[in-house]
N, C-alpha and C positions, 0 to 999 in steps of 0.2 A: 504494500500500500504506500502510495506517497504520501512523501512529511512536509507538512507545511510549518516555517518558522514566522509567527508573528510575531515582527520584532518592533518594540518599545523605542520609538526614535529621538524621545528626549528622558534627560535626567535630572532635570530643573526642580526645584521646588514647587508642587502649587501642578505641577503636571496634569495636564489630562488626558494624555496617550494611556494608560491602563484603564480607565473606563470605556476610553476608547475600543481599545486591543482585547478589553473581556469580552463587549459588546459584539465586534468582530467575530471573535473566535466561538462564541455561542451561535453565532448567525449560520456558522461555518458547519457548525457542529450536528448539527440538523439533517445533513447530507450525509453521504455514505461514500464520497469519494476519494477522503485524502484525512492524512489522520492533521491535527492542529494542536502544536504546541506557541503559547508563547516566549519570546526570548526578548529578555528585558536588558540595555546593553547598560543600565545602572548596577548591574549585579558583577559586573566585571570588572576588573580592575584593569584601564586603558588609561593610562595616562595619556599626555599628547604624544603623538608621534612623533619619534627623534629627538625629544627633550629629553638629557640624560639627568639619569640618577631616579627615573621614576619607578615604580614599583609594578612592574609587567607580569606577575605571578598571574593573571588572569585570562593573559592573551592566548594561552593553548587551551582554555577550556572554550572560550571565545571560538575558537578555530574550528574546536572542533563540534562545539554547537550549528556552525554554520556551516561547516561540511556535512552535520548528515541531514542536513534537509535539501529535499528535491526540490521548492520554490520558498518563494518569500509572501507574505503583507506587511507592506511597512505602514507603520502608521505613524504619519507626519505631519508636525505641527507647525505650522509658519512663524517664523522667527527674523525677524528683517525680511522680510522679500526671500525670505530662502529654508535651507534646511538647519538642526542647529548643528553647531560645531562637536555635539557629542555624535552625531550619527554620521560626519561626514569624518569625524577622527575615525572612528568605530569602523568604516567601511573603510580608509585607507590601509588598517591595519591588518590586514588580509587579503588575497587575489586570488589563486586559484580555486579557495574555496567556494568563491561567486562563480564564477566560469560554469557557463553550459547552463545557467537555471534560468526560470519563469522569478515573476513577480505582481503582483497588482499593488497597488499604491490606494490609501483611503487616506487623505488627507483632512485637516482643519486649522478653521483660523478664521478673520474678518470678511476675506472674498474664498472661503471653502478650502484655504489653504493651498491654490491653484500654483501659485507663484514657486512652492516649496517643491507641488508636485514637478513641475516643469525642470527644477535645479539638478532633481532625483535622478530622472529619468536620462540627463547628461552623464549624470556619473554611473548610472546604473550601466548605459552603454559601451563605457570606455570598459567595464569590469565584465563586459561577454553576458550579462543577465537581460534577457529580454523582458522588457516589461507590455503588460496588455494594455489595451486600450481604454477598456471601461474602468473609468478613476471616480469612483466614491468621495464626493467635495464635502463637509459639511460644516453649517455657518457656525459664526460661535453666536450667532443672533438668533436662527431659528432652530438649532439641534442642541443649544446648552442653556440652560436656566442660567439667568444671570451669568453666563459667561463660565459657570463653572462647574455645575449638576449637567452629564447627558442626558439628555434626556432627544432621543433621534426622534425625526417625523418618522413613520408608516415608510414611506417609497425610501426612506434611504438603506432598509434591508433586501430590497430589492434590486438595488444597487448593488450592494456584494455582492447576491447572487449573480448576477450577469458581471460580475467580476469576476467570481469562482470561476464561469461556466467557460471563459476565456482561460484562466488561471491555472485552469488543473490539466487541458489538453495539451496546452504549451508545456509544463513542467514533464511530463510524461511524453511526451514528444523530445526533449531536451537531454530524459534522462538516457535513453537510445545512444546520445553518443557520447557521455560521461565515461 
């Protein structure tokens, strides 16, 4: 069965990527076509990349979290016009283990998070990870109470699914040449 990693793209204070990412991975769960774990990249110890004397005791577990999953959902928060520096350290910090996978992107933020997803989707390229088309946007005006309780409209589980239904063919198609 393939493994989906939904990974946690910020590690901010005050975060809302894990209500995100439970919400997600329950919508997921429903299905019968891939299994769903999430992966939180706060739980790792990534210091920045090439700053010496940090503590990288974290980065082989990291590795290998991300090797064994056949695709991703990142769930990403917009942070200036873009992704945050925790998920853009976090993907530098590894290459081959992205190579060959799927992905769908469910973004949020003021305009759905749109601007993050677009930053993603550069880098997700240069790292061999094909991402789908159908990108899950949601407001922080109409899917969050006061900006910080999720609480999703109806259609935006609908949106995953036609994310999934992109998501899990590509992954499975990708794993063929791993």
């Amino acid at each position: 069965m393939l493994k989906i990693g939904v990974i946690l793209g910020s590690t901010r204070e005050g975060r809302l990527s894990p209500q995100v990412g439970e919400w997600v991975k329950a919508v997921a769960e429903k299905r019968s076509d891939a299994e769903y774990e999430i992966i939180d990249i706060a739980n790792f110890k990534l210091p920045l990349l090439g700053e010496p004397g940090g503590d990288t005791s974290g980065v082989a577990e990291w590795s290998q979290s991300v090797a064994a999953c056949d695709g991703f959902i990142f769930i990403v928060g917009e942070y200036n016009h873009s992704i945050t520096g925790a998920l853009k350290n976090a993907l530098d910090y590894l290459r081959v283990e992205w190579n060959n996978k799927a992905a769908g992107i469910v973004s949020y933020g003021s305009v759905g998070g749109a601007r993050a997803a677009e930053h993603l989707r550069g880098i997700l390229g240069e790292l061999l990870v094909a991402d789908v088309r159908v990108h899950p946007a949601l407001s922080l005006f109409t899917d969050f109470e006061n900006g910080t309780v999720f609480k999703p409209k109806d259609v935006q589980a609908d949106s995953v699914n036609q994310m999934l239904d992109q998501l899990v063919p590509w992954a499975t198609a990708l794993k063929t040449i791993r």
